[in-house]
N, CA, C and O atoms as a GROMACS GRO file, in nm:
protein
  536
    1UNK      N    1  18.654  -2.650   9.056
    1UNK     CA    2  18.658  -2.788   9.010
    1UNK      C    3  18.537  -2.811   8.920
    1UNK      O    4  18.427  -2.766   8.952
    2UNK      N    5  18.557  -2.884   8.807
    2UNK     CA    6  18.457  -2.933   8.682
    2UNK      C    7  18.482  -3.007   8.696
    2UNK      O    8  18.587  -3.040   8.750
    3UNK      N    9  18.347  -3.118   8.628
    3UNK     CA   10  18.383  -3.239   8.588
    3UNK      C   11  18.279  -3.293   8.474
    3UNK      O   12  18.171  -3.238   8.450
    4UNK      N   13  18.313  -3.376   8.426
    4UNK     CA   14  18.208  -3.424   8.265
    4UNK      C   15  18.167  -3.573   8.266
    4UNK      O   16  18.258  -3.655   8.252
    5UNK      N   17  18.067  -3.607   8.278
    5UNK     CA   18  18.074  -3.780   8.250
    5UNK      C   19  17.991  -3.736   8.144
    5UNK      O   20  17.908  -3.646   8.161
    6UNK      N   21  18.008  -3.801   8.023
    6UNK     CA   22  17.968  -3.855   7.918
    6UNK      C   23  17.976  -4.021   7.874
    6UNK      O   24  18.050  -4.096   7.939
    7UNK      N   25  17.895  -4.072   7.761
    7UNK     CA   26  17.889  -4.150   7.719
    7UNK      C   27  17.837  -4.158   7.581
    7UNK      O   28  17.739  -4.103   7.531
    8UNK      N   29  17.937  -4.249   7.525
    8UNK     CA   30  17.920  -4.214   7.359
    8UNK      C   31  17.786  -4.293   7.297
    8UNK      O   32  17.750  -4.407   7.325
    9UNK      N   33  17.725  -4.200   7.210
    9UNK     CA   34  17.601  -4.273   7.196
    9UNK      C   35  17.659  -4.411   7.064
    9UNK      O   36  17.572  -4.461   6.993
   10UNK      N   37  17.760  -4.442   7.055
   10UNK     CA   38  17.788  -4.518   6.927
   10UNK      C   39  17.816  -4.665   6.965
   10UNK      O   40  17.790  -4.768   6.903
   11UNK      N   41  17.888  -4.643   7.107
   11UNK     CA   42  17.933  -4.770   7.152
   11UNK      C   43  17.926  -4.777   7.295
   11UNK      O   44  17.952  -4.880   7.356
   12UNK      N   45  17.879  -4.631   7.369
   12UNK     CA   46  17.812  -4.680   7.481
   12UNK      C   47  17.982  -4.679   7.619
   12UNK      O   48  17.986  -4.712   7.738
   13UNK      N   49  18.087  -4.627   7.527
   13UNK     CA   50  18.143  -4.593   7.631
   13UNK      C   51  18.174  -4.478   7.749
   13UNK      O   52  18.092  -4.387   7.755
   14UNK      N   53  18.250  -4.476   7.812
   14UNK     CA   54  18.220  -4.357   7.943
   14UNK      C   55  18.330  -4.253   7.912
   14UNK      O   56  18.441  -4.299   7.888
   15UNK      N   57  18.319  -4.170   7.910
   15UNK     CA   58  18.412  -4.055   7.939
   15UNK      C   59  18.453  -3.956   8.108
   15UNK      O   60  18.395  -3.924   8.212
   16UNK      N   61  18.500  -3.951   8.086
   16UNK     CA   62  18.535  -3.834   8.242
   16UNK      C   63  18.637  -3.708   8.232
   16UNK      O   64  18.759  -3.722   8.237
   17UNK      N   65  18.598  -3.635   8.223
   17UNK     CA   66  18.696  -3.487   8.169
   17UNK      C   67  18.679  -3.458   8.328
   17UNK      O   68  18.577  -3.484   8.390
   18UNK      N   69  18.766  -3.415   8.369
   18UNK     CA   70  18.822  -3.332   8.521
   18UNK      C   71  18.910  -3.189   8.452
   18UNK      O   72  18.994  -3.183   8.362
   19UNK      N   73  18.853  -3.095   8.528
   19UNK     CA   74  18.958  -2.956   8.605
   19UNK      C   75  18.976  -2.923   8.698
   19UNK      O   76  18.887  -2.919   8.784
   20UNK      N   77  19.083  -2.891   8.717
   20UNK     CA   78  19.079  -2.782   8.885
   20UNK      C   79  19.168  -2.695   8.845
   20UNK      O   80  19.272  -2.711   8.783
   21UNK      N   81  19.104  -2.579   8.897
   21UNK     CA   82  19.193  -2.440   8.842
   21UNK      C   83  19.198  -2.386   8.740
   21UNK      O   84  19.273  -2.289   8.730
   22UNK      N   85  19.085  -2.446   8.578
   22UNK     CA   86  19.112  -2.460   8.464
   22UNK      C   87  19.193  -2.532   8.382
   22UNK      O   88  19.200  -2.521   8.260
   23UNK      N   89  19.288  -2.644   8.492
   23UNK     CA   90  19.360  -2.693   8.420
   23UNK      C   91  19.300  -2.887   8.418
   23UNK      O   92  19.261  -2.952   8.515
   24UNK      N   93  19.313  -2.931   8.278
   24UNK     CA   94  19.267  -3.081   8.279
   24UNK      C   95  19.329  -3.120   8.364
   24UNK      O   96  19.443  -3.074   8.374
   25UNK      N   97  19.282  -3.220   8.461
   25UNK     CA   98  19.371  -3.341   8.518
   25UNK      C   99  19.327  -3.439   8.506
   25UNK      O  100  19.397  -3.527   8.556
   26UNK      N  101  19.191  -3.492   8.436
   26UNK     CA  102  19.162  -3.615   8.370
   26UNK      C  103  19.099  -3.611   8.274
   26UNK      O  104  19.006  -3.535   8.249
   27UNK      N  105  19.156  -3.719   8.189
   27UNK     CA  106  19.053  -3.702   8.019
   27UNK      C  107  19.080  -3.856   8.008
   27UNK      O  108  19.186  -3.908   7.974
   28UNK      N  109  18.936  -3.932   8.052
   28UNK     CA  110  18.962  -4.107   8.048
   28UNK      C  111  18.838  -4.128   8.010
   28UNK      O  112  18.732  -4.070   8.030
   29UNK      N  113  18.877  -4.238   7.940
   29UNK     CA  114  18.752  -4.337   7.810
   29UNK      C  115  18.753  -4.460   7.823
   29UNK      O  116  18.812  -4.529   7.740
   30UNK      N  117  18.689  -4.517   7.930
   30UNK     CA  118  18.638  -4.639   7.967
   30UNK      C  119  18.512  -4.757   7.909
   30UNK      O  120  18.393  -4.738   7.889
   31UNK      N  121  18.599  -4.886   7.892
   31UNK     CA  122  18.493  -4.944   7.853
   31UNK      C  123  18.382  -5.004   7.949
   31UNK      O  124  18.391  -4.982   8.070
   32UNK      N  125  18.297  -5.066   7.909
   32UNK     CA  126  18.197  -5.144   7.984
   32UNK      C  127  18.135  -5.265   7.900
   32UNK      O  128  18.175  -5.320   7.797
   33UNK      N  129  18.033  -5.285   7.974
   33UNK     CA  130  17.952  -5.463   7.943
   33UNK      C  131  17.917  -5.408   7.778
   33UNK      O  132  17.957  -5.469   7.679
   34UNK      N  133  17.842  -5.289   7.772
   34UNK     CA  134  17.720  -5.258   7.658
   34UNK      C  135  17.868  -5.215   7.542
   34UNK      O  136  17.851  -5.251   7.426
   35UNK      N  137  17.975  -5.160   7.567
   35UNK     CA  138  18.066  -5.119   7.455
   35UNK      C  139  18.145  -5.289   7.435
   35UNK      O  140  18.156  -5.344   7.326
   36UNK      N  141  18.187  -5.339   7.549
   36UNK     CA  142  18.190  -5.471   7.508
   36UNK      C  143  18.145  -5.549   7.415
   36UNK      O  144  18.219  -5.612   7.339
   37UNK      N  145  17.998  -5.552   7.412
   37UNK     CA  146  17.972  -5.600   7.334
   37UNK      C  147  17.884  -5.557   7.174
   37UNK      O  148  17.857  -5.633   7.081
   38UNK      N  149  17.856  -5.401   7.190
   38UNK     CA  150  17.889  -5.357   7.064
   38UNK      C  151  18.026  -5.367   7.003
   38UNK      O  152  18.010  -5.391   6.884
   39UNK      N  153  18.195  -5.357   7.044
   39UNK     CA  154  18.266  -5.374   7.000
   39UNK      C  155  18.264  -5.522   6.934
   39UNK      O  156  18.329  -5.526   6.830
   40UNK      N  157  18.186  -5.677   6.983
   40UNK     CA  158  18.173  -5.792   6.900
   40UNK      C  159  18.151  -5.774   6.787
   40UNK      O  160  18.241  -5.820   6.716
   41UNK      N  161  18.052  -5.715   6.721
   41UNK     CA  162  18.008  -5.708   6.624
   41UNK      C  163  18.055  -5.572   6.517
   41UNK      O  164  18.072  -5.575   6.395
   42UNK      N  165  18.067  -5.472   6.599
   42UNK     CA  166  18.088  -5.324   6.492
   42UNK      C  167  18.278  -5.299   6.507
   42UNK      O  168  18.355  -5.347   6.591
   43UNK      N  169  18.299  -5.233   6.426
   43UNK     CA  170  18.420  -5.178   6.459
   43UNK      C  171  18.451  -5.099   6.493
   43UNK      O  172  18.408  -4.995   6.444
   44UNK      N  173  18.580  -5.092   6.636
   44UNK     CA  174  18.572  -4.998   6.749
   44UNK      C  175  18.624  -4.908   6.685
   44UNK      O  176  18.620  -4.818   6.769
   45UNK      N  177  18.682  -4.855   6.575
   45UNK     CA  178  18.702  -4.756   6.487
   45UNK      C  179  18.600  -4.639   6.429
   45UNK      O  180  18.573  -4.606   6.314
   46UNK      N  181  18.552  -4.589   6.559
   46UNK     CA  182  18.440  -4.462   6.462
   46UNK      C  183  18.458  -4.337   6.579
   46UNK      O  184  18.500  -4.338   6.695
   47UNK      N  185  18.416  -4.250   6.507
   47UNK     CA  186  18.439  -4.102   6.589
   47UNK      C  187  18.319  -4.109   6.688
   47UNK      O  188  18.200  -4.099   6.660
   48UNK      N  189  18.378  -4.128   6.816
   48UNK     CA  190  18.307  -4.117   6.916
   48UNK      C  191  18.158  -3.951   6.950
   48UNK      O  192  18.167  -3.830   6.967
   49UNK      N  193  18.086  -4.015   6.946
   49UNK     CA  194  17.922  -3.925   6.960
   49UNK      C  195  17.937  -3.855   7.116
   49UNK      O  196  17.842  -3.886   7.189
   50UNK      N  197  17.994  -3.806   7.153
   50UNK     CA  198  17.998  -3.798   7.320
   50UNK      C  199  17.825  -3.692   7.366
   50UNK      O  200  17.798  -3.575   7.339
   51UNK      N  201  17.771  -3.763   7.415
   51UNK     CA  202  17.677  -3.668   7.502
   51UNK      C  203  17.576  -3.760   7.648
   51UNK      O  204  17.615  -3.856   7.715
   52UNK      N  205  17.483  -3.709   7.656
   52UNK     CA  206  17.436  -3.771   7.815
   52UNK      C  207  17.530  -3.741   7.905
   52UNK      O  208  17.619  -3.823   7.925
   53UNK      N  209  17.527  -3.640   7.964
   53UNK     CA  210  17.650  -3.621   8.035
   53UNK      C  211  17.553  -3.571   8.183
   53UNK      O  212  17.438  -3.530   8.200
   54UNK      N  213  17.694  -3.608   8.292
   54UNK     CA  214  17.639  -3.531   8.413
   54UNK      C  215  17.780  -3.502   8.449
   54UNK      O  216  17.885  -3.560   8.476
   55UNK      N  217  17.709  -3.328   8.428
   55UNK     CA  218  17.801  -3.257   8.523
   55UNK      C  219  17.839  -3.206   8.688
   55UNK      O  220  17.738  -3.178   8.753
   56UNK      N  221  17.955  -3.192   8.754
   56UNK     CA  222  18.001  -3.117   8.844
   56UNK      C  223  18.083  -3.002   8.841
   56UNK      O  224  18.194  -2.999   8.787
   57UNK      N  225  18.007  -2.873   8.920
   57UNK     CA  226  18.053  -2.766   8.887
   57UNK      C  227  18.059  -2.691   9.029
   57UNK      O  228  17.974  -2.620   9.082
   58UNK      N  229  18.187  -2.730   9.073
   58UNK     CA  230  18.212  -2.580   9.232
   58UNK      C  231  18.276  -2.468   9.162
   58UNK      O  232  18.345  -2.497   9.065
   59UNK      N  233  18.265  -2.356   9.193
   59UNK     CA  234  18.294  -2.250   9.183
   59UNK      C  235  18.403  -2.221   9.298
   59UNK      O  236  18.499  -2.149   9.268
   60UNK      N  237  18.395  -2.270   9.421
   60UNK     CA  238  18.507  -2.277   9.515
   60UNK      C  239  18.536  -2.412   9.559
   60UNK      O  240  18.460  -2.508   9.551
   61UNK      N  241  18.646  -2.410   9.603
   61UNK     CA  242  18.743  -2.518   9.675
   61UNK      C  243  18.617  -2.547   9.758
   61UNK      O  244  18.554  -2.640   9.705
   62UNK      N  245  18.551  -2.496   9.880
   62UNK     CA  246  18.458  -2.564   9.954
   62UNK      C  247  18.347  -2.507   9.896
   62UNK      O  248  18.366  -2.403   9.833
   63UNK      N  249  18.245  -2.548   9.903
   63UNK     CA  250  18.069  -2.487   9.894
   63UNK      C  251  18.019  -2.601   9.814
   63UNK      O  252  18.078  -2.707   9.792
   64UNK      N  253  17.901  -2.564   9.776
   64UNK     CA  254  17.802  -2.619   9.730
   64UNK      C  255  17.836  -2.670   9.545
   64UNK      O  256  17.917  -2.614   9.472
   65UNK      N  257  17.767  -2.761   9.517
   65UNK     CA  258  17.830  -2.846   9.404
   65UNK      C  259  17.680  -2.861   9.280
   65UNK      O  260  17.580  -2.933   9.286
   66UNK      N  261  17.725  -2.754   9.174
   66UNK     CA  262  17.569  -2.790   9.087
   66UNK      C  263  17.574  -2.886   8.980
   66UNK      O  264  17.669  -2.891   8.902
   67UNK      N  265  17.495  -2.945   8.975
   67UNK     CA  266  17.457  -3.076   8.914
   67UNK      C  267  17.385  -3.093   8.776
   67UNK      O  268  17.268  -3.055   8.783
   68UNK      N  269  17.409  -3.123   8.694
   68UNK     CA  270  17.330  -3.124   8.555
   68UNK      C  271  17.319  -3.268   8.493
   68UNK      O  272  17.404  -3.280   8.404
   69UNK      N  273  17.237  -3.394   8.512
   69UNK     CA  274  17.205  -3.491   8.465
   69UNK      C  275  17.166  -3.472   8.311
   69UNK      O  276  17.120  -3.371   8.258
   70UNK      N  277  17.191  -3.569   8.266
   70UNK     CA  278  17.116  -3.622   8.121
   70UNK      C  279  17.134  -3.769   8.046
   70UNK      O  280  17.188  -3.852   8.119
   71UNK      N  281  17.112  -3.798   7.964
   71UNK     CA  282  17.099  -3.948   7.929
   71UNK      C  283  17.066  -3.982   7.806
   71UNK      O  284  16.973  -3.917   7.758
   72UNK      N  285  17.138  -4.105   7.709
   72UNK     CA  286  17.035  -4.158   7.609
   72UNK      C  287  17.055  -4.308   7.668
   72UNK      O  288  17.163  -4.338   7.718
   73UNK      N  289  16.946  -4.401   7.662
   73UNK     CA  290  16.968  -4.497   7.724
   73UNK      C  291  16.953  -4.605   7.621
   73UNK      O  292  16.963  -4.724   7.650
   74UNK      N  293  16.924  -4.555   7.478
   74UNK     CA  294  16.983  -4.686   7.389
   74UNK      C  295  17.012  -4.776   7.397
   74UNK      O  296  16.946  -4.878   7.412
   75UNK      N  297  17.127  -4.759   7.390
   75UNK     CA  298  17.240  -4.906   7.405
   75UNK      C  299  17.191  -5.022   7.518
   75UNK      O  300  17.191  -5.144   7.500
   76UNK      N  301  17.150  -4.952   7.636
   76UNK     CA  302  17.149  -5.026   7.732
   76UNK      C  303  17.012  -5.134   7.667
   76UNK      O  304  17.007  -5.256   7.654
   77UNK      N  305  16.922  -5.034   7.638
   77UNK     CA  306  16.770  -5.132   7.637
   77UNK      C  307  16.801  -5.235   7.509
   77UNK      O  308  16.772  -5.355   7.511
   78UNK      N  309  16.853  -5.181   7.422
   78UNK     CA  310  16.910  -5.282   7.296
   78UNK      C  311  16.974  -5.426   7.383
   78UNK      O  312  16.953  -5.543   7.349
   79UNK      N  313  17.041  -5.388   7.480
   79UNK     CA  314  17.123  -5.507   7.524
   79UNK      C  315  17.030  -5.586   7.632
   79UNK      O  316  17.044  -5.705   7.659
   80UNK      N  317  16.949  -5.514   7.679
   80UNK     CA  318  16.844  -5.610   7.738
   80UNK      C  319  16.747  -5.680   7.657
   80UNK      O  320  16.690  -5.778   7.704
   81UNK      N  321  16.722  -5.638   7.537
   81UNK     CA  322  16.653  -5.703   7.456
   81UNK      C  323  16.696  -5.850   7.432
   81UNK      O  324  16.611  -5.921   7.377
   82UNK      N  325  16.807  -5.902   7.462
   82UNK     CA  326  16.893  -5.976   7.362
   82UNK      C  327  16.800  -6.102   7.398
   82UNK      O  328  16.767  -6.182   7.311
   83UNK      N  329  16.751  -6.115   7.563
   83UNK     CA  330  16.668  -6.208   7.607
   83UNK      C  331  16.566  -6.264   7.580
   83UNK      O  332  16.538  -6.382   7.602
   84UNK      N  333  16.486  -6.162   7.518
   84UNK     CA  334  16.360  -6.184   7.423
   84UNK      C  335  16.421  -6.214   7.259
   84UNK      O  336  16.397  -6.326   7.213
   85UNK      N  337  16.500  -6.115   7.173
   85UNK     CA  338  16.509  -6.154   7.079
   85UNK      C  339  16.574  -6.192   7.023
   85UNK      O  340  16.564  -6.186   6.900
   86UNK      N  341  16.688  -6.260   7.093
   86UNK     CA  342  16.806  -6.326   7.032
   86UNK      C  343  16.909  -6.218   7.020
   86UNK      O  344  16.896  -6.098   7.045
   87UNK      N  345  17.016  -6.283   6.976
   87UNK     CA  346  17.130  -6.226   6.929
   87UNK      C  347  17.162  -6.121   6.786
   87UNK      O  348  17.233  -6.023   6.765
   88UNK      N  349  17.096  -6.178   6.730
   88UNK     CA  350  17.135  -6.175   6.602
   88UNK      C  351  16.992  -6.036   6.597
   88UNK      O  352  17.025  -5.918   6.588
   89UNK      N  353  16.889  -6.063   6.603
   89UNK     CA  354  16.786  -5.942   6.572
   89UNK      C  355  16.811  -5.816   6.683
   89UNK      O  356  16.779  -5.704   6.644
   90UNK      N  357  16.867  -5.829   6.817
   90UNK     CA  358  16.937  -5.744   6.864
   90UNK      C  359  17.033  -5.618   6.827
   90UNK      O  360  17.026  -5.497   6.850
   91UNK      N  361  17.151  -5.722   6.743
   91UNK     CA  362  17.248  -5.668   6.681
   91UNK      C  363  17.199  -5.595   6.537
   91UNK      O  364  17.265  -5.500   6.497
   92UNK      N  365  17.087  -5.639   6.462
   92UNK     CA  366  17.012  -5.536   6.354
   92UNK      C  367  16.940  -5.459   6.431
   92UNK      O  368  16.925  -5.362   6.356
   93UNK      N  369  16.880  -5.432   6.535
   93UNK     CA  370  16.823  -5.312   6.629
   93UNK      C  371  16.951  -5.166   6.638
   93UNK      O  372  16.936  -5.044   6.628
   94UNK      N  373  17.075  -5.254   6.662
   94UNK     CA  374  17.204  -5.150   6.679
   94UNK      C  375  17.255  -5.106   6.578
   94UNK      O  376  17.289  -4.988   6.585
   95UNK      N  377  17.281  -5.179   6.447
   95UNK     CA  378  17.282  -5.139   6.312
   95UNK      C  379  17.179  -5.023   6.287
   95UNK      O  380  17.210  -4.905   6.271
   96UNK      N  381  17.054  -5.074   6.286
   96UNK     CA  382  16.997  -4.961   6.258
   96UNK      C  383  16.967  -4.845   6.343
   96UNK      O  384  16.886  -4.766   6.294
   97UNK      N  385  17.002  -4.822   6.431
   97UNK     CA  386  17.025  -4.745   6.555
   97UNK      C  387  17.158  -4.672   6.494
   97UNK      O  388  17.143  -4.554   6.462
   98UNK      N  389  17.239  -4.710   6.482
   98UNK     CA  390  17.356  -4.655   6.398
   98UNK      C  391  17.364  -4.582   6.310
   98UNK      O  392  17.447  -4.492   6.295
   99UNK      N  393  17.231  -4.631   6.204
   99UNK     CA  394  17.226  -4.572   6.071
   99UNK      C  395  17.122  -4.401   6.084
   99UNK      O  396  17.118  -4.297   6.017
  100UNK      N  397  17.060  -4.450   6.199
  100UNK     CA  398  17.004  -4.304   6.250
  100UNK      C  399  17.084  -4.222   6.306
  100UNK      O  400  17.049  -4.108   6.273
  101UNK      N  401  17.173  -4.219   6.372
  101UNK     CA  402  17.292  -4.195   6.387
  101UNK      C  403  17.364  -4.098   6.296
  101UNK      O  404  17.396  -3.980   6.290
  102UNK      N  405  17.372  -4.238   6.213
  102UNK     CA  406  17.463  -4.156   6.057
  102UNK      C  407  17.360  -4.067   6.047
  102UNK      O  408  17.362  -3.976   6.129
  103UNK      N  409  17.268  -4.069   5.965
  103UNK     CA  410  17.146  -3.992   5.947
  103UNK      C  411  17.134  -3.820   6.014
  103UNK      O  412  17.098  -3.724   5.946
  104UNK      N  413  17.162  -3.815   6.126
  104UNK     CA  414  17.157  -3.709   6.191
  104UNK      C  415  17.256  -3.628   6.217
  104UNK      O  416  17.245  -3.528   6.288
  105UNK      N  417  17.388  -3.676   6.148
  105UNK     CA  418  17.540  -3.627   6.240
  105UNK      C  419  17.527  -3.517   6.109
  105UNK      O  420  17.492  -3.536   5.992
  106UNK      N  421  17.580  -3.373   6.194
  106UNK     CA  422  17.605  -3.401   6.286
  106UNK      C  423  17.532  -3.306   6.381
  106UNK      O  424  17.605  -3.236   6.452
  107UNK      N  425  17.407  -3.293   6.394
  107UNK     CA  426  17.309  -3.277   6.493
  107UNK      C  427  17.215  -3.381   6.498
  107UNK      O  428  17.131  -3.421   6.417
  108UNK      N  429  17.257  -3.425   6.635
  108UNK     CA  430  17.162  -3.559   6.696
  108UNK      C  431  17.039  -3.484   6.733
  108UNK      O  432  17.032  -3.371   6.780
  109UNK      N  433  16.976  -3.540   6.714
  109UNK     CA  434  16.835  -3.525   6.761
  109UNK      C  435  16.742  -3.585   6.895
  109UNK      O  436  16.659  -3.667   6.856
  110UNK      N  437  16.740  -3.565   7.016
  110UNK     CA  438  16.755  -3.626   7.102
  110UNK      C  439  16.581  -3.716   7.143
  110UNK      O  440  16.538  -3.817   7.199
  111UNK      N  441  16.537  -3.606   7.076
  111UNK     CA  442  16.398  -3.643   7.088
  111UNK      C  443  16.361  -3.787   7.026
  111UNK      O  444  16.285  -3.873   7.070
  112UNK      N  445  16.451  -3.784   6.896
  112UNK     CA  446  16.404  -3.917   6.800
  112UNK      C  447  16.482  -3.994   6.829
  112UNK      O  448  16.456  -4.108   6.792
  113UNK      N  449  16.591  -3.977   6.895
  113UNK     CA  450  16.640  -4.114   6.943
  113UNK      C  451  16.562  -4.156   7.101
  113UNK      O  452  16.576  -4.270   7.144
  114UNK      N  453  16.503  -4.080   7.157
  114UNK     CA  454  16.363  -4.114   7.275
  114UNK      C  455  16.297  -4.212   7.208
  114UNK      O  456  16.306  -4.331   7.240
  115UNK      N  457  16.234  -4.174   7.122
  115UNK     CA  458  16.137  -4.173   7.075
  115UNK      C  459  16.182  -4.375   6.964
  115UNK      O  460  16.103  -4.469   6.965
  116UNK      N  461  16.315  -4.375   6.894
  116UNK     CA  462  16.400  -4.468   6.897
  116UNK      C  463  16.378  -4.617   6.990
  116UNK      O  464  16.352  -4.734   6.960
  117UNK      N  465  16.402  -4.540   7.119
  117UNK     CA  466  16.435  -4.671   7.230
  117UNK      C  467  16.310  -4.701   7.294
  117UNK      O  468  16.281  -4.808   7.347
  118UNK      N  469  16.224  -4.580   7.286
  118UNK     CA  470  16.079  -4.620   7.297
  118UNK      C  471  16.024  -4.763   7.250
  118UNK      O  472  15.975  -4.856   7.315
  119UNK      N  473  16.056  -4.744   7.081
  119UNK     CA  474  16.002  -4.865   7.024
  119UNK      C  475  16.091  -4.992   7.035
  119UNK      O  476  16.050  -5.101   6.994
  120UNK      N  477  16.206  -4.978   7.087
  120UNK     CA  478  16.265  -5.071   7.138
  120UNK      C  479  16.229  -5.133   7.233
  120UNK      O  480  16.215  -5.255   7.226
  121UNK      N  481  16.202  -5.053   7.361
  121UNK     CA  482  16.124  -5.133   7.459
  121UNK      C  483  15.964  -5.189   7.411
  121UNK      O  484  15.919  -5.286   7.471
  122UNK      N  485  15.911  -5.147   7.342
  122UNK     CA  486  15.772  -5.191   7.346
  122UNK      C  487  15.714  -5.251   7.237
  122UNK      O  488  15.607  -5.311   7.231
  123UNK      N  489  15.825  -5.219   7.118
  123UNK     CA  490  15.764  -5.282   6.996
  123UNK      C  491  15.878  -5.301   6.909
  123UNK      O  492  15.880  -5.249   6.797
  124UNK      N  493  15.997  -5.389   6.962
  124UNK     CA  494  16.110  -5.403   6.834
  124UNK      C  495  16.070  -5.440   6.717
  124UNK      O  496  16.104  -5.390   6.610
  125UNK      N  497  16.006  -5.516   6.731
  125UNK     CA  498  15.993  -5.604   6.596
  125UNK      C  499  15.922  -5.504   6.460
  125UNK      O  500  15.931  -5.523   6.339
  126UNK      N  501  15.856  -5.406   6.528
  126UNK     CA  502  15.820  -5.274   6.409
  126UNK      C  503  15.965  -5.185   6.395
  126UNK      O  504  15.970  -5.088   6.320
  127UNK      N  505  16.035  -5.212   6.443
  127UNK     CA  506  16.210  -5.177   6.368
  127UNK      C  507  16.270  -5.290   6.302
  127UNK      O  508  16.355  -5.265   6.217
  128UNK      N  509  16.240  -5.420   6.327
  128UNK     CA  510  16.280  -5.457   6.248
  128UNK      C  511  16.227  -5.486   6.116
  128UNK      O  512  16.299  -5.488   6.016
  129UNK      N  513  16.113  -5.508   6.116
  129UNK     CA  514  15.982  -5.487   6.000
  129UNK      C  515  16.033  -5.364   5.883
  129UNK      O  516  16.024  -5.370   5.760
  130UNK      N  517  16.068  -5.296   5.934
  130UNK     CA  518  16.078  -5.134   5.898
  130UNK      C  519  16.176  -5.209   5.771
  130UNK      O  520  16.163  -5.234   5.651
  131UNK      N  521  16.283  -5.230   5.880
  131UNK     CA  522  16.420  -5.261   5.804
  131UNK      C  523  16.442  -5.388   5.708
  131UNK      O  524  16.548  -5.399   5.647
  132UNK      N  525  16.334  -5.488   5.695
  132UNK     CA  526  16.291  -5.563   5.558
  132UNK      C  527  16.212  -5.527   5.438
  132UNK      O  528  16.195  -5.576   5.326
  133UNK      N  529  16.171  -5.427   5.502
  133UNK     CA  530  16.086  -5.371   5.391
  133UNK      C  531  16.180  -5.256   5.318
  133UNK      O  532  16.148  -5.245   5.200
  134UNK      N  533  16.268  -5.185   5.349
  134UNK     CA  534  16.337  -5.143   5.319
  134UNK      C  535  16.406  -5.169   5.173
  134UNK      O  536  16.506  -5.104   5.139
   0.00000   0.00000   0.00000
């Protein structure tokens, strides 16, 4: 038995790939709060980014189950922002979050999008600065 959770770094939705035996028995793409409401504003029309994934991997029907975590947590901190900076300077945080995105496809760079949500939590407003001067 395998299994895949992912989440797309574009819109923040969930994935779940299942096997048993080698054969798929689930391939589902779920929304949530954070694709919710990137879908307000962007269009749900783009080739899904799939990564951050945690895997499950038995090798037998019974035993022991190995585990592989990972994460980009973007989206999420963008959407907590909204409290401090409104709506509207939020939604240019995800734009340009996007455009790095574009920028990198199609090898993401995982470090600089760290490095990304970093300044999201601690210093948006030097992303958005960035992006008037522009």
């Amino acid at each position: 038995m395998e299994q895949d959770e992912s989440c797309c770094l574009i819109c923040y939705r969930d994935r779940v790939e299942k096997w048993v035996c080698g054969t798929k028995v689930r391939n589902e793409v779920t929304s949530n709060e954070y694709s919710d409401w990137i879908d307000s504003f962007t269009s749900p029309d783009h080739e899904h980014v799939w990564a951050g994934s945690t895997t499950y991997h038995r090798a037998r029907w019974f035993g022991g189950t190995s585990i592989g975590c990972g994460g980009v947590a973007t989206i999420p901190r963008m959407f907590e922002q909204r409290s401090l900076l409104g709506e509207a300077k939020s939604q240019q945080l995800v734009l340009k979050y996007h455009e790095l995105l574009r920028q990198q496809s199609p090898r993401i760079d995982l470090n600089e999008l760290a490095q990304f949500v970093d300044i999201v939590v601690q210093d948006p407003d030097k992303l958005l600065k960035l992006e008037t001067e522009n």
